[in-house]
N, C-alpha and C positions, 0 to 999 in steps of 0.2 A: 318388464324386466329385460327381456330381448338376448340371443346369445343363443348358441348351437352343441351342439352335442357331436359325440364319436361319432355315433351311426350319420349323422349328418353330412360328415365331413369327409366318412368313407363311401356313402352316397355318391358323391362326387370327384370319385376318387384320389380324394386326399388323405396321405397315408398317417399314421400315427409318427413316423420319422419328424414329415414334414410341419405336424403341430407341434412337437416339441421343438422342431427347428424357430418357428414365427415366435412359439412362447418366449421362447430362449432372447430371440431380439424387440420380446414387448412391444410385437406387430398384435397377437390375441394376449389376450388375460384369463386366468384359469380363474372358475367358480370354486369356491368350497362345494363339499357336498351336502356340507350341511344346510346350504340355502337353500336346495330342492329336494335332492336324494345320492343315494353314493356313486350316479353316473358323473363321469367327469364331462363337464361343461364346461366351453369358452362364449367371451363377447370379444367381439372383433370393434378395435376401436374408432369409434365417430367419425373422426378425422379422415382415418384408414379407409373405413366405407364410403365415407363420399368422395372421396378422391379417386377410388378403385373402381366405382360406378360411373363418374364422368369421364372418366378412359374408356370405360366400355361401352359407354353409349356414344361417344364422340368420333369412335371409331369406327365405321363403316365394316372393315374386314373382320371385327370382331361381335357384332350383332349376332350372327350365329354362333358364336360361343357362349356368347351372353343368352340365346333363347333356349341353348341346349343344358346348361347350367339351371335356368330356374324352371326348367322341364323335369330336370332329373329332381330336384329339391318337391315338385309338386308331388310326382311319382311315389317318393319318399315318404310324407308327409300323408298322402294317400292310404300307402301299406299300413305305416302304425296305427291310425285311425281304424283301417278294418278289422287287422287284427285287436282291437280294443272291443269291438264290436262282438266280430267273433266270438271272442272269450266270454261275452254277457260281462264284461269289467267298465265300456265305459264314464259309466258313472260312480267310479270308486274312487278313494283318494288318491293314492299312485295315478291314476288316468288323470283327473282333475291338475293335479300337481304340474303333470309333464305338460298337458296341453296349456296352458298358462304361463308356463317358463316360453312354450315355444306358440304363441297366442302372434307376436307380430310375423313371423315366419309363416303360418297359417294363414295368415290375411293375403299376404303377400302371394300367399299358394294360390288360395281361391281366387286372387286379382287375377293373377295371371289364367288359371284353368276359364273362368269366366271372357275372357277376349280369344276363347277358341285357338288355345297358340299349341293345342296338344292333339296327342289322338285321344278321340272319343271324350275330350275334354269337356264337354256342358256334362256330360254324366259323371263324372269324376266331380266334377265340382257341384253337382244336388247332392253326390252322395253324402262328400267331404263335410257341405256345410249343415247336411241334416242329420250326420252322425255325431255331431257336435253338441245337437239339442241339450246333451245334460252340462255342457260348457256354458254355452248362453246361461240356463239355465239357472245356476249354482252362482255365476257370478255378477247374476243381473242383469245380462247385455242383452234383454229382450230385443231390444228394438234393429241391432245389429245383426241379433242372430236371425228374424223376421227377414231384414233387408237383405243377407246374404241367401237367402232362401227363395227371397221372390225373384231375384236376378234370377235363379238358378232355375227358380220351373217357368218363369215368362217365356221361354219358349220352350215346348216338351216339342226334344229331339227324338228323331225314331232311334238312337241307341239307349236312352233310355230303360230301364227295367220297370214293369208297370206297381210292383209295390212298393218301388225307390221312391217312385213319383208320387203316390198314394203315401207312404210316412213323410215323404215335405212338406206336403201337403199337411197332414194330420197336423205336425208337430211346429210348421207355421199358425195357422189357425190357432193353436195353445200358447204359443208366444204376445201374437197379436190382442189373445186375450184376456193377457195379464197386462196390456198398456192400455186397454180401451180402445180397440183398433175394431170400428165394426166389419172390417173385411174379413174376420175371422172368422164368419160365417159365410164365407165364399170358400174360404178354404177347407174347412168340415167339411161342405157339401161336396168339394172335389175328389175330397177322400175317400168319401162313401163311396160316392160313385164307382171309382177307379179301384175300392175294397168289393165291389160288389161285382164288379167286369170282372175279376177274377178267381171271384171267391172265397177270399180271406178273412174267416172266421174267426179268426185271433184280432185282425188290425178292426173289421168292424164290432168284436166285442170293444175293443181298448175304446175305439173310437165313442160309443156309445158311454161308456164307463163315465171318460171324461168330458162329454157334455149332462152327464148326470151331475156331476159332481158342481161344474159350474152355474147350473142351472138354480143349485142351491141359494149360489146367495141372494137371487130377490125374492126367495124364500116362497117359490113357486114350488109346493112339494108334490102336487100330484103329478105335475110335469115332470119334477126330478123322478120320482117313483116311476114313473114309463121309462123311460131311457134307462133308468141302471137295470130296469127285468129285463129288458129286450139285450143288453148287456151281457146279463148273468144267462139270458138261454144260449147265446153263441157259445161263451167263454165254459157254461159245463160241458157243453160239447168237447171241447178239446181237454179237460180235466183239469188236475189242481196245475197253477198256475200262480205268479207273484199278480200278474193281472184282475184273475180270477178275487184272488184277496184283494185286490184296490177295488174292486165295487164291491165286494161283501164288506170291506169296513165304512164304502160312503153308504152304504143301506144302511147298518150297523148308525152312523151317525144321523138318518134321515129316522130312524126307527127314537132315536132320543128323541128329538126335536117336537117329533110328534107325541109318542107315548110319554116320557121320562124311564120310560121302565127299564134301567139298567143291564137288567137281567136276561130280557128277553134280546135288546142287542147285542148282548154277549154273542147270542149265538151265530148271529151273521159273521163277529167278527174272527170267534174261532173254527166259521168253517171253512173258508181259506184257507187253513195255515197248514195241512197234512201236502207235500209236496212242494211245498212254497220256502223261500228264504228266510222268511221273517221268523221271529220269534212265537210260538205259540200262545203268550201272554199277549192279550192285544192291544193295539195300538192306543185305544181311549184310557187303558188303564196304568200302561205304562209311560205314556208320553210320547211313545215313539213318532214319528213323523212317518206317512204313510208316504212313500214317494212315487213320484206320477210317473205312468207306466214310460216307457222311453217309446 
């Protein structure tokens, strides 16, 4: 779709005068809001951009204008992703919505944070592209979201934070595992590791949760059954949990497969659900779609 936003533009400090000034001469195009949401959005026209681009790279005295522009744009691009984060939002519709409208912008962000053209930039851009995971995710871009990930840990920088590097890790390896990529077991092991250096009882429950879960389909279940208990002992550690519920309902489904006894996996899947977001009707009986821990 391609096309920017307010905060975008005062990002960079361009003021709301000056967008209505460009609009007004049919240099930007305003979006309805009903294409994305009731934020006012422009696309800046084709023509415009690449004309606007070959000035700036052609010109020697303006390259630093040019590296401090799509520095601030990363920056930018940065903030709302954490704050997305933050909030436990993003993987909701509103987050989904907005990263998608601004999906080439985002590319563009991590091209640039990836060629180190920032401060503290390789971390900025592991953060960026593995905060994203529910983006990849949702709109199928395994293989992209994988690749902007592996750029991002091939070298672990010492600014780095060591459970940043541990969930790219995690959340590559889940990627990789839905294309058929056997490095995704290169990537698990990385995770553990670097969940186990420093303790994280929460990322080594998830982490285990979701190799129980995959472990499912060649229908290895006593191997699945080890990994989701060693799972469920981390994760009651830390109490009720959405995580907590993603292996009580893959037990809950490991429990049908094996018994049929409906009843008895009921109860794996309604004992997750006291602190947890989900509904307390569960997942098997309503349909709901259990979603993988971020």
């Amino acid at each position: 779709m391609g096309g920017f936003d307010e905060a975008a533009a005062h990002a960079l400090g361009v003021s709301d005068k000056h967008l209505i000034r460009l609009s007004a001469h049919n240099l930007i195009q305003k979006i309805s809001g009903s294409e994305v949401d009731a934020t006012q959005r422009y696309r800046l026209l084709e023509t415009l951009r690449e004309f606007a681009l070959t000035q700036l790279t052609a010109r020697e005295a303006l390259h630093e204008a040019l590296s401090d522009t799509r520095t601030k744009l990363a920056a930018h691009y940065a903030g709302v992703i954490r704050g997305f984060v933050q909030d436990n939002a993003a993987d909701t519709a509103p987050a989904l919505r907005y990263l998608t409208f601004h999906l080439d912008n985002l590319r563009n962000a991590l091209r640039w944070l990836l060629q180190g053209q920032a401060n503290e930039a390789e971390d900025k851009a592991l953060v960026m592209s593995s905060s994203l995971f529910s983006l990849w995710l949702n709109k199928g871009l395994y293989r992209e979201g994988l690749e902007w990930m592996e750029q991002a840990t091939a070298q672990e920088s010492g600014f780095y934070q060591i459970n940043d590097l541990a969930d790219a890790h995690y959340r590559a390896g889940f990627l990789a595992s839905q294309i058929g990529e056997p490095r995704c077991q290169q990537h698990f092991a990385r995770a553990r590791e670097l969940y186990e250096q420093t303790g994280n009882r929460i990322g080594l429950g998830r982490l285990f949760g979701v190799l129980g879960m995959l472990s499912r389909y060649p229908g290895n279940q006593r191997r699945t059954g080890q990994l989701l208990q060693i799972s469920l002992d981390y994760l009651r550690e830390i109490g009720p949990s959405n995580h907590l519920y993603f292996t009580l309902c893959q037990m809950g489904y490991l429990h049908l497969e094996i018994t049929g006894d409906g009843q008895q996996a009921e109860t794996y899947f309604l004992g997750g659900a006291p602190g947890c977001s989900y509904p307390k009707s569960h997942a098997f009986a309503t349909g709901r779609k259990v979603s993988i821990p971020i």
